[in-house]
C-alpha positions in Angstrom: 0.0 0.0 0.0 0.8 3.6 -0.9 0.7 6.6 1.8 0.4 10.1 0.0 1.8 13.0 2.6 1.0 16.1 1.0 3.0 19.2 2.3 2.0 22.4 1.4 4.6 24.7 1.6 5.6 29.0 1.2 8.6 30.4 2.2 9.2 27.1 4.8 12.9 27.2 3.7 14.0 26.3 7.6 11.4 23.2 8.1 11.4 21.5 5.1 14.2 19.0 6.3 13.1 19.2 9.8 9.6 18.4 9.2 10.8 15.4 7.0 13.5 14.1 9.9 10.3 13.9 12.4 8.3 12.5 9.3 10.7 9.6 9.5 10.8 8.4 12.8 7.5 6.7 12.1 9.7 4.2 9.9 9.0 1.0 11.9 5.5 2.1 11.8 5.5 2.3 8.1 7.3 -0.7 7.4 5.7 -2.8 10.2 2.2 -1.5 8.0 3.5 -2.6 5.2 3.5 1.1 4.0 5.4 2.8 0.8 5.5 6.5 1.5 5.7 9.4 -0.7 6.5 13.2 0.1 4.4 15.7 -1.9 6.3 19.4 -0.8 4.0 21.6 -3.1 5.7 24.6 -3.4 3.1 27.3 -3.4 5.2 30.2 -4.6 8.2 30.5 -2.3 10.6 33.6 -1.9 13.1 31.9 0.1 15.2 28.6 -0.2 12.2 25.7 0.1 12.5 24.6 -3.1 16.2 24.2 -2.9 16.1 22.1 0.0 13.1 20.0 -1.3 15.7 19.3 -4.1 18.4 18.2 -1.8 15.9 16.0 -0.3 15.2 14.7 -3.7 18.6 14.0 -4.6 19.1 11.2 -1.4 15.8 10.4 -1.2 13.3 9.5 -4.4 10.3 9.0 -2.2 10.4 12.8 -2.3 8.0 14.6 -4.8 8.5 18.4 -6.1 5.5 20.3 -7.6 6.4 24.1 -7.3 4.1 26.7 -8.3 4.8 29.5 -10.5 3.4 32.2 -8.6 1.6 32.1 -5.0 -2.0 30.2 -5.6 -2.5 29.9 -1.8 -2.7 27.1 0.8 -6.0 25.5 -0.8 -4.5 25.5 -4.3 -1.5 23.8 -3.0 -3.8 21.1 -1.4 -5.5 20.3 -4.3 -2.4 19.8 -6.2 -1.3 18.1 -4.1 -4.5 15.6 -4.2 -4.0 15.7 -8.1 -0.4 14.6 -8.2 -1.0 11.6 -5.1 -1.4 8.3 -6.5 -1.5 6.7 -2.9 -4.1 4.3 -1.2 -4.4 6.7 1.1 -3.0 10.6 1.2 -2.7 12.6 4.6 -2.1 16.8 4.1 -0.1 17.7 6.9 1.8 21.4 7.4 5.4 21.7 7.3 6.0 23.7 10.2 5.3 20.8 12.3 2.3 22.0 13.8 0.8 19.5 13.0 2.9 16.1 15.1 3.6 13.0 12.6 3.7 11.0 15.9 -0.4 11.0 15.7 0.0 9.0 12.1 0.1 5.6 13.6 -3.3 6.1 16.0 -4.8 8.1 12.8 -3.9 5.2 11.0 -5.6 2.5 13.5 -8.6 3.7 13.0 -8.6 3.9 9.2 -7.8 0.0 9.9 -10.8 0.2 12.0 -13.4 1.2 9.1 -13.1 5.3 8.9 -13.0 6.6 5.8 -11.1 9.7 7.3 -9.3 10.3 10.1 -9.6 14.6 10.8 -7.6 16.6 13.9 -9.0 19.4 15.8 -7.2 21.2 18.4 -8.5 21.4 22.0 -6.8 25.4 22.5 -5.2 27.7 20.7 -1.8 28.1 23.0 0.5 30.8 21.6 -2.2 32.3 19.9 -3.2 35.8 20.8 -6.5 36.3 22.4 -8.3 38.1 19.9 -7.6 36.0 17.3 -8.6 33.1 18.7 -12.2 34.3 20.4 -13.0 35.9 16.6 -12.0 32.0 14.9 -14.3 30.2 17.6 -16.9 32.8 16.7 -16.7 32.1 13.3 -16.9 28.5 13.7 -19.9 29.2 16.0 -21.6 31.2 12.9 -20.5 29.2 10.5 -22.5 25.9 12.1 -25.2 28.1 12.3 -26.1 29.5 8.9 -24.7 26.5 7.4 -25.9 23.0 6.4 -21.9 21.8 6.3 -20.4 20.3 9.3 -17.3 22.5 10.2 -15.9 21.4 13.7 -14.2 24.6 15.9 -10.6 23.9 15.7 -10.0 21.7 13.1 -7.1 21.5 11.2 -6.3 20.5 7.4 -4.1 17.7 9.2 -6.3 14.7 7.8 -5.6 11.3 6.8 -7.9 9.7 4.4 -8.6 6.7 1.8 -8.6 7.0 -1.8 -12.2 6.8 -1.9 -12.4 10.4 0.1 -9.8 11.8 -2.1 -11.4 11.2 -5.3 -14.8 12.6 -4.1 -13.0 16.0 -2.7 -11.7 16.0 -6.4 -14.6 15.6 -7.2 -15.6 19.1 -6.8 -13.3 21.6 -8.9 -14.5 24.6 -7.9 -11.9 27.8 -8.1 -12.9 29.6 -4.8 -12.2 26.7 -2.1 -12.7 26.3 0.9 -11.5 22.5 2.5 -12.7 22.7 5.8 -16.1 23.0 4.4 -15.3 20.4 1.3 -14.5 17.8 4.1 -17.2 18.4 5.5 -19.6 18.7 2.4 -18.3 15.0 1.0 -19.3 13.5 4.1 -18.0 9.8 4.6 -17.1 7.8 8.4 -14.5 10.6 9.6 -13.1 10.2 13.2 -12.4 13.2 15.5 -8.6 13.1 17.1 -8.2 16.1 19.4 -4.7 17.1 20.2 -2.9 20.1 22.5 -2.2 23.2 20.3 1.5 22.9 18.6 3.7 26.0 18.2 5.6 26.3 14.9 8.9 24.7 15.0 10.7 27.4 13.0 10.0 30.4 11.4 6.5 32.8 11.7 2.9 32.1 10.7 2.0 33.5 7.2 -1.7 33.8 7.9 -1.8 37.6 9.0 -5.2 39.0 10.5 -6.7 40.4 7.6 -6.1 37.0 5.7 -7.9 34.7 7.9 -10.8 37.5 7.7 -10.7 37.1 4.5 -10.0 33.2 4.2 -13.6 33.1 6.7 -15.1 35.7 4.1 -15.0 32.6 1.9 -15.7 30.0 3.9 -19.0 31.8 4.5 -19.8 32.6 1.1 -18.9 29.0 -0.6 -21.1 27.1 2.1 -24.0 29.3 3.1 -26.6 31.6 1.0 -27.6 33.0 4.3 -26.1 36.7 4.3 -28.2 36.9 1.1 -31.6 36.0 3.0 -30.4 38.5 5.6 -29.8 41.3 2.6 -33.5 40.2 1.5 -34.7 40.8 5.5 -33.1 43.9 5.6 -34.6 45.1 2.5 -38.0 44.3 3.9 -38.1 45.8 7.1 -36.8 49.0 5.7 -39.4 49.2 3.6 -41.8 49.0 5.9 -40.1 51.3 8.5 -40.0 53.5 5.8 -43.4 53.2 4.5 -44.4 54.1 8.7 -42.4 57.1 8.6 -44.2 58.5 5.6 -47.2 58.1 7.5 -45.8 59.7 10.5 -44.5 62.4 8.5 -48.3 62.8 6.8 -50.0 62.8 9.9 -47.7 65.2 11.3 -48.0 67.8 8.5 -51.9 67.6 8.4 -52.3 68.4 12.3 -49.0 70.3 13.0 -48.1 71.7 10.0 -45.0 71.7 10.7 -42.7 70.1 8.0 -39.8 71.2 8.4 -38.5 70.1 12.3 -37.1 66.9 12.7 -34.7 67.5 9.6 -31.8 66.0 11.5 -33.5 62.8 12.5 -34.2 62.6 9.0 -30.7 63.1 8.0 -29.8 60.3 10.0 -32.9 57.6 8.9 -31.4 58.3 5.5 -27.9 58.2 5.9 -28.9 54.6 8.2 -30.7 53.3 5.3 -28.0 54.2 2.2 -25.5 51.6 4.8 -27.5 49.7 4.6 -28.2 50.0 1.1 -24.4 49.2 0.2 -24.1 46.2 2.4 -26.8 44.6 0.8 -25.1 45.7 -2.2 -21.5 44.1 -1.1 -22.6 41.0 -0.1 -24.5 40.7 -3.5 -21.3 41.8 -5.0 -19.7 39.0 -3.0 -21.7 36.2 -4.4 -21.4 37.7 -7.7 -17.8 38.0 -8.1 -17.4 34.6 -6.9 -19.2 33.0 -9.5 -17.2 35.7 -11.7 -14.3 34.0 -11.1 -15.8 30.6 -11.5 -17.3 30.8 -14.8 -13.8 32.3 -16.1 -12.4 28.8 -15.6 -8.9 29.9 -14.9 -6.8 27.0 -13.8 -6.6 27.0 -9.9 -2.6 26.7 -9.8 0.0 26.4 -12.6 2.9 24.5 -12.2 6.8 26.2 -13.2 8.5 22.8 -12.1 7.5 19.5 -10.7 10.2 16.7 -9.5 
């Protein structure tokens, strides 16, 4: 039997050999499983030196795979490469910073022996992480299981080891704006839950900076829920009838008061209320629209400038 370990990989010049040193220790496991291994680095783009180490890697070691990227795609581009290229029996996407601990393939493993189709990790904290970050990414997970049909656990990670059967189906669906945690959790199949203390990087900083994880949930919401368009519709309703109320306050007033003029800067403010809200509705539809923009285009989701 094949393994597939899938590594997505930017600017991870000082783990690449690291990660594949702790990779290896599981080498009883693997042979006592009867287990062929090989090592997918996709290269999503890199600055630094990760693609000359991958080589060096290479060079000793065939069960090492290069696909490098000829611009930066992003992590979900890199995955799916790296799903495309695997030709294993089963394929496992694991980071290379080491956050996420080979040591749990042999229990992950155990249970695929068990009958799981999948096995998925989640983290039980976010140690090292600071505070605001992590209360908005539970939040979101909170939302996210609220306005949407797809199963997407707080905490989990792409760490995931799965059969060839769940890879093809995640295949399966070649849509351009992606979004795994929901595509895991869309395909479905017998996926077990491993929960594991929060790992710190091994080397090197995080690449995910504030405003791309806002913008990474951005499209989580919009690719698994059509529910900020039901709230645009609500929002258009019940401004149209507060409006259609204030007209007939403003009548009613002018017939017994006559006094149409006072009030002005309430106005001011009811109207400046509504044009907000006005362009939200607007943005989200834009939202929704320019994602199915990009889809219909049919641009390829990652183009490769070398592959080993």
């Amino acid at each position: 039997m094949l393994l597939s370990v899938i590594v997505p990989c930017y600017n991870e010049e000082e783990n690449i050999r690291y990660f594949y040193d702790e990779l290896n220790k599981n080498a009883n496991f693997f042979k006592e499983k009867a287990l062929d291994i090989e090592i997918i680095y996709v290269d999503d783009g890199s600055k630094d030196g990760t693609v000359r180490e991958i080589k060096a890697l290479n060079e000793t070691d065939n069960r090492v795979k290069l696909v490098s990227f000829s611009r930066n795609f992003g992590k979900e581009a890199a995955i799916y490469a790296g799903f495309e290229k695997s030709k294993g029996d089963y394929a496992v996407v694991m980071d290379a910073d080491l956050q996420d601990p080979p040591a749990l393939l042999p229990e992950m493993f155990e249970y695929i022996e068990q009958g799981y189709d999948s096995v998925a990790t989640r983290r039980v904290n976010r140690k090292g992480e600071p505070p605001i970050r992590s209360f908005l990414a539970r939040k979101f997970y909170k939302i996210m299981n609220k306005i949407s049909k797809t199963d997407i656990v707080d905490g989990a990670r792409d760490y995931r080891l799965m059969t060839r059967q769940v890879v093809n189906a995640i295949l399966s669906m070649g849509e351009y704006n992606r979004f795994s945690k929901g595509i895991y959790g869309w395909v479905g199949y017998k996926t077990k839950w491993l929960e594991f203390e929060n790992v710190e990087r091994a080397k090197g900083e995080t690449k995910w900076s504030f405003w791309g994880l806002f913008l990474y949930s951005i499209e989580g919401i919009i690719a698994f829920s059509t529910a900020p368009l039901a709230i645009a519709s609500f929002l258009g309703v019940l401004f149209c009838v507060l409006a259609f109320v204030l007209i007939i306050f403003i009548l009613i007033r002018s017939i017994f008061w006559e006094d149409p003029t006072s009030g002005w800067q309430s106005l001011v403010c009811i109207i400046s209320l509504i044009s907000g809200v006005q362009l939200l509705c607007l943005g989200i539809l834009g939202q929704y629209l320019s994602k199915t923009y990009l889809e219909v285009k049919n641009r390829p989701k990652y183009l490769v400038k070398e592959e080993l």
